[in-house]
C-alpha positions in Angstrom: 0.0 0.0 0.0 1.6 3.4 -0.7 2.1 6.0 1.8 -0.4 8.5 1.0 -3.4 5.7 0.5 -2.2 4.2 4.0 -2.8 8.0 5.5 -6.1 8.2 3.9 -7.0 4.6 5.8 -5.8 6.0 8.8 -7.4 9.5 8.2 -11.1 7.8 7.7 -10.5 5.4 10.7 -10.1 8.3 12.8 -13.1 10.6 11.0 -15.2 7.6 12.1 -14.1 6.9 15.2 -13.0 3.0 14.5 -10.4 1.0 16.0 -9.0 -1.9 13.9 -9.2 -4.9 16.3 -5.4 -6.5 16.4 -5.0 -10.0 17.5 -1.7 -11.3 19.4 0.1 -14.6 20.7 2.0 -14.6 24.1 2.2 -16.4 27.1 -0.2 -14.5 29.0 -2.7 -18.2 28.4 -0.2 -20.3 30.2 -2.7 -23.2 28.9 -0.5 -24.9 25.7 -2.4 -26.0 22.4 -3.4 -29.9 21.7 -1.4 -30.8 18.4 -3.1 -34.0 17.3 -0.9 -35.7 14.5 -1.2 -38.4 12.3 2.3 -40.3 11.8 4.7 -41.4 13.9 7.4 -38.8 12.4 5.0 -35.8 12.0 5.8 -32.8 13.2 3.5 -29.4 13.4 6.2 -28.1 11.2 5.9 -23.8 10.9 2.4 -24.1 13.0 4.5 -25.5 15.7 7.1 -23.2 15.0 4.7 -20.1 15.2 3.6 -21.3 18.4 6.7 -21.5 20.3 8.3 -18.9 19.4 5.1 -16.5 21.1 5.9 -18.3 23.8 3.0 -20.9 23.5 3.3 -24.7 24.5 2.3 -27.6 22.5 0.5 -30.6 23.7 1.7 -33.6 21.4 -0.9 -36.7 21.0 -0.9 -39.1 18.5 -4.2 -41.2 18.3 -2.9 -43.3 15.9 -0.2 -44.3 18.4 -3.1 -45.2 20.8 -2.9 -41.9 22.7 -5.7 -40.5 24.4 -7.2 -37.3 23.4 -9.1 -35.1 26.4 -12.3 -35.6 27.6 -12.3 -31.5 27.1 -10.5 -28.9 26.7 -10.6 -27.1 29.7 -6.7 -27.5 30.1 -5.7 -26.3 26.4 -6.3 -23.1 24.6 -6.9 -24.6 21.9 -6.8 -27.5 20.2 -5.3 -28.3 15.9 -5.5 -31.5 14.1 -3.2 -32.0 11.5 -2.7 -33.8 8.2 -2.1 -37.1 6.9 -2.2 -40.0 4.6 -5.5 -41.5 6.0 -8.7 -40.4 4.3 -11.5 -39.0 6.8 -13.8 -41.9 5.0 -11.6 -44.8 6.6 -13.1 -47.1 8.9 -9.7 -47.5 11.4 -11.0 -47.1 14.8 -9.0 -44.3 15.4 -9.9 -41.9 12.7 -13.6 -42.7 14.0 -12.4 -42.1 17.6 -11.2 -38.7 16.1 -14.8 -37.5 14.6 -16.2 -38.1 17.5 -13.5 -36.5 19.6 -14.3 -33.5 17.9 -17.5 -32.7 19.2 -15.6 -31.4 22.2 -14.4 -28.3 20.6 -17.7 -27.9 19.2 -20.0 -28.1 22.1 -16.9 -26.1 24.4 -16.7 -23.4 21.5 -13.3 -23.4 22.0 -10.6 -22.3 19.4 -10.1 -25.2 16.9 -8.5 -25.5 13.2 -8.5 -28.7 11.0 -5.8 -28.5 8.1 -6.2 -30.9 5.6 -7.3 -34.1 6.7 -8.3 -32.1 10.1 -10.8 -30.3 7.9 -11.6 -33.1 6.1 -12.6 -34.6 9.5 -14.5 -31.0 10.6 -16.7 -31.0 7.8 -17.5 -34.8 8.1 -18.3 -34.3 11.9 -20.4 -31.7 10.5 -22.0 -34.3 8.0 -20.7 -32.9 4.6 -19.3 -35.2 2.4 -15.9 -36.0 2.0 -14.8 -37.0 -1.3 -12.1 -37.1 -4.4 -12.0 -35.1 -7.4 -14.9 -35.7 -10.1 -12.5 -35.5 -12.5 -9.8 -37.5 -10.3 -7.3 -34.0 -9.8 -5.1 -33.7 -7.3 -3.6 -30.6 -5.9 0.0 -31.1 -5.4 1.9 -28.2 -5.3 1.2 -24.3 -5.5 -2.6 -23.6 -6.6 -4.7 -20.0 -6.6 -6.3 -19.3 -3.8 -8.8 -16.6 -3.0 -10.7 -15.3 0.0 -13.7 -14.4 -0.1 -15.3 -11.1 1.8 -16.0 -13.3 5.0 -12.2 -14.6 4.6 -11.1 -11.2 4.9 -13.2 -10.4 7.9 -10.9 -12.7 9.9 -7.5 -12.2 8.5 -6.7 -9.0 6.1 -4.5 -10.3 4.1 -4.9 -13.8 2.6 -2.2 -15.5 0.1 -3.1 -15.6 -3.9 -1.2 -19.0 -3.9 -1.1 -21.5 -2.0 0.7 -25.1 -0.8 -1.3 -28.4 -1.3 -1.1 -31.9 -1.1 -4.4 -33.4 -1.5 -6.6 -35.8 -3.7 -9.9 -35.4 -1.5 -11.8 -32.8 -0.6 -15.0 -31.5 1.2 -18.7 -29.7 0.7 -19.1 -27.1 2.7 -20.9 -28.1 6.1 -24.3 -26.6 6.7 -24.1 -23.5 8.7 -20.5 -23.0 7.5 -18.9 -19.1 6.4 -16.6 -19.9 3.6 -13.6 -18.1 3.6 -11.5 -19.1 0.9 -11.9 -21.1 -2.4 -10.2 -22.9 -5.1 -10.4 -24.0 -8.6 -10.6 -27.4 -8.4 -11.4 -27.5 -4.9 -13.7 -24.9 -4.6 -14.0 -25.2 -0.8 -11.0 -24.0 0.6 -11.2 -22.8 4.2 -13.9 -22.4 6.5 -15.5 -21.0 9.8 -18.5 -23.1 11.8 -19.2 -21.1 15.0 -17.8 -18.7 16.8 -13.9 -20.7 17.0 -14.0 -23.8 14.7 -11.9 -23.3 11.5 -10.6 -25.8 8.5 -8.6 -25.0 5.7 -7.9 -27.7 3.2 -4.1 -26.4 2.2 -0.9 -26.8 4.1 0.8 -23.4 5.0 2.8 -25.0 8.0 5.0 -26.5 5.4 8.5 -26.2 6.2 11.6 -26.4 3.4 12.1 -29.7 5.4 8.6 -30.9 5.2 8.7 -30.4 1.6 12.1 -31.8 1.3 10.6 -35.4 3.1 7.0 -35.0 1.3 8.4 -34.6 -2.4 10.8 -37.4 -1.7 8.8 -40.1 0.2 5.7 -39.2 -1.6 7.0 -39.3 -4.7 4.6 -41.3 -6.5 2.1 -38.6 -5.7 3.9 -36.5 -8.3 2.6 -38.4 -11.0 -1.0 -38.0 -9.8 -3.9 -36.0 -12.4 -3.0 -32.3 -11.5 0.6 -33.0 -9.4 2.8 -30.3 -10.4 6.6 -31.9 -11.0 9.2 -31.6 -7.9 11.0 -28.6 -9.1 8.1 -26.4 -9.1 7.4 -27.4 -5.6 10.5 -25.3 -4.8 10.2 -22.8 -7.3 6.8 -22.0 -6.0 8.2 -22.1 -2.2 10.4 -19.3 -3.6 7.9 -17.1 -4.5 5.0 -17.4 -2.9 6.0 -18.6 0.7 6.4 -15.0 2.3 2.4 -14.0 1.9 1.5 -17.6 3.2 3.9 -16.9 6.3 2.5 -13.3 6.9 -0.9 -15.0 6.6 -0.2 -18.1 8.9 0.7 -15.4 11.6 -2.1 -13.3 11.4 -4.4 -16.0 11.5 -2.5 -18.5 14.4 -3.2 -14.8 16.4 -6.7 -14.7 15.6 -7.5 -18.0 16.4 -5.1 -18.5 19.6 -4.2 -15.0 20.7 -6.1 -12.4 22.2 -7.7 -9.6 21.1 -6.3 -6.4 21.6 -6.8 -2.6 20.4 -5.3 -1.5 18.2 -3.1 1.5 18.3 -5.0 5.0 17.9 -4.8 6.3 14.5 -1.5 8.9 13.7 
């Protein structure tokens, strides 16, 4: 934004008397933040990262692993479920242990955010479908995004592109705001109630995490829609500083606390 349109924002914020709410992440909720993960060697990656460096502890559980998840969330801030290879449509005990799990944040209210499979699983709890393609495309790589007016109601300033590695997606639940969309996934990120967020793509991808995904997951590449390995990095090298901005803003709205922001100049 250029200097004199930024003073005009500023100017009509303070003609009309508005403060811009500003959202933070600090230590002042000593309360750290369940991290449910699917693999053995998953990590929360940049999420994670985000986290800890605001001074905000993680909770680790892996259901898969047989680890219990809480009866509520009375002793977490918050609570994020992460990606993986299952599909929410799989029978394993644990992934139906999971849906029902997360009718805790639900009925508590209390701030939660499904990426990938995690909002794969949302919307399922939520009883929209969960399902692949029509045209069998994956998204596998860097792919447009764009928020829509509701989107940008919770976070300013959303990405254009975006990090993926999907072949399923979801309808949007019943009661849902959709904040951001796709081509071939139209359904990209949502908000059910007042704290309870998914977003299909991945930006807590690390260099590392794309380093292990592109090279165990390989086969992947070759998938309807896959973009090759090298564009994985070329994309990270464009397009990663807006999905970084964005995963900070957001992380603050959903875990932070809300704060005023500073009077107009």
């Amino acid at each position: 934004m250029a200097f004199h349109e930024h003073a005009l924002t500023n100017e009509t914020a303070a003609v009309a008397g508005l403060r811009e709410p500003k959202y933070v992440l600090d230590a002042t909720d000593v309360r750290p933040v369940l991290i449910v993960l699917h693999q053995e060697t998953s990590t929360p990656g940049r999420v994670g990262q985000v986290l800890q460096r605001h001074g905000v502890a993680l909770d680790i559980r892996r259901p898969v692993l047989g680890q219990a998840l809480p009866a509520t969330l009375d002793a977490h801030r918050g609570a994020i479920v992460f990606g993986g290879p299952p599909s929410a449509n799989d029978p394993h005990d644990y992934i139906k242990a999971e849906l029902d799990w997360i009718g805790v944040p639900l009925k508590e209210e209390r701030p939660f955010l499904g990426i990938c499979l995690g909002a794969q699983m949302l919307a399922k709890r939520l009883g929209a479908a969960v399902a692949s393609h029509p045209g069998g495309l994956a998204e596998i790589g860097y792919y447009p995004l764009r928020s829509t007016t509701e989107g940008r109601q919770i976070v300013r300033h959303w990405p254009q592109m975006i990090y993926q590695w999907h072949r399923e997606g979801f309808d949007l639940p019943r009661g849902a705001r959709l904040l951001a969309e796709g081509d071939w996934y139209p359904n990209q990120a949502f908000q059910y109630g007042p704290a309870a967020f998914g977003v299909q793509f991945h930006a807590e991808l690390t260099l590392a995490m794309m380093h292990r995904w592109t090279t165990r997951g390989h086969e992947r590449l070759q998938l309807p829609g896959a973009q090759a390995r090298r564009a994985h990095f070329d994309g990270r090298s464009v397009y990663d500083a807006p999905v970084l901005r964005w995963l900070e803003a957001f992380l603050a709205r959903s875990f932070g606390r809300r704060v005023e922001a500073a009077d107009p100049a």
